[in-house]
N, C-alpha and C positions, 0 to 999 in steps of 0.2 A: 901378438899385437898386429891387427891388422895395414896394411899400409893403407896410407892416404891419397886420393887421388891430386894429380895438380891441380885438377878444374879448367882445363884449358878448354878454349875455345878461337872458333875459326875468328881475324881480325882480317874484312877485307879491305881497311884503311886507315888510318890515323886521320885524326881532325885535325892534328896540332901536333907538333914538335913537343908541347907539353903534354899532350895525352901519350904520345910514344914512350916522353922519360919517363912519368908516372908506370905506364904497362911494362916496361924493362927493369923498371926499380924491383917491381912486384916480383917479374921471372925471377932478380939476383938476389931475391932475398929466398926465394924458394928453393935454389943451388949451393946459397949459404946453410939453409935449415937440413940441407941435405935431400931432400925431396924432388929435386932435380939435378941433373947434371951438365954440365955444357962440353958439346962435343967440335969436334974440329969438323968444318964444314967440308965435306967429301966431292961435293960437284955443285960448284953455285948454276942455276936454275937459267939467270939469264945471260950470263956471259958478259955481264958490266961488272965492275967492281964495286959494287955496293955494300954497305955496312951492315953485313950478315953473320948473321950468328945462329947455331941449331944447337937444343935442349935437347937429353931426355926426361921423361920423365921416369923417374924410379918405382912406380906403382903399375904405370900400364907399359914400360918399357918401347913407350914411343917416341920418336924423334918427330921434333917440330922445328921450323924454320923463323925466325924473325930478320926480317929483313926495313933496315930504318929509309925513313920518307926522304925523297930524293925528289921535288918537284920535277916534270906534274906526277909521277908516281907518289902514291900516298902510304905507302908500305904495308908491309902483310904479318900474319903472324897463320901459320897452318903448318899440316902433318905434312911431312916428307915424304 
């Protein structure tokens, strides 16, 4: 059976608080279906303690970063 890719794609900002929950609902339902995994964040990126979290995914065995909107940062979603 072939694997499924996640369909991930580059986010280089949230519009909304509610478009983040929506796109994180989406990620955790794809680490609940098993098609991704969520990994312990190795080195945050900017040295603030911001509400980050990094997936892989289990098809392309890539790690991705999500990082939630922290005005005026609007948050990110990319590969590590």
């Amino acid at each position: 059976m072939p694997s499924i890719d996640c369909d991930w794609r580059v986010v280089e900002g949230f519009g909304s608080d509610e478009e983040y929950d929506r796109f994180r609902t989406r990620i955790l339902e794809q680490v609940e279906s098993g098609l991704a995994k969520e990994e312990r964040v190795k080195k945050r990126y900017s040295g603030i303690d911001w509400d980050e979290h990094w997936y892989r995914c289990a098809a392309t065995k890539e790690t991705w970063r999500l990082v939630a909107p922290d005005p005026p940062f609007n948050g990110i979603f990319e590969p590590v």
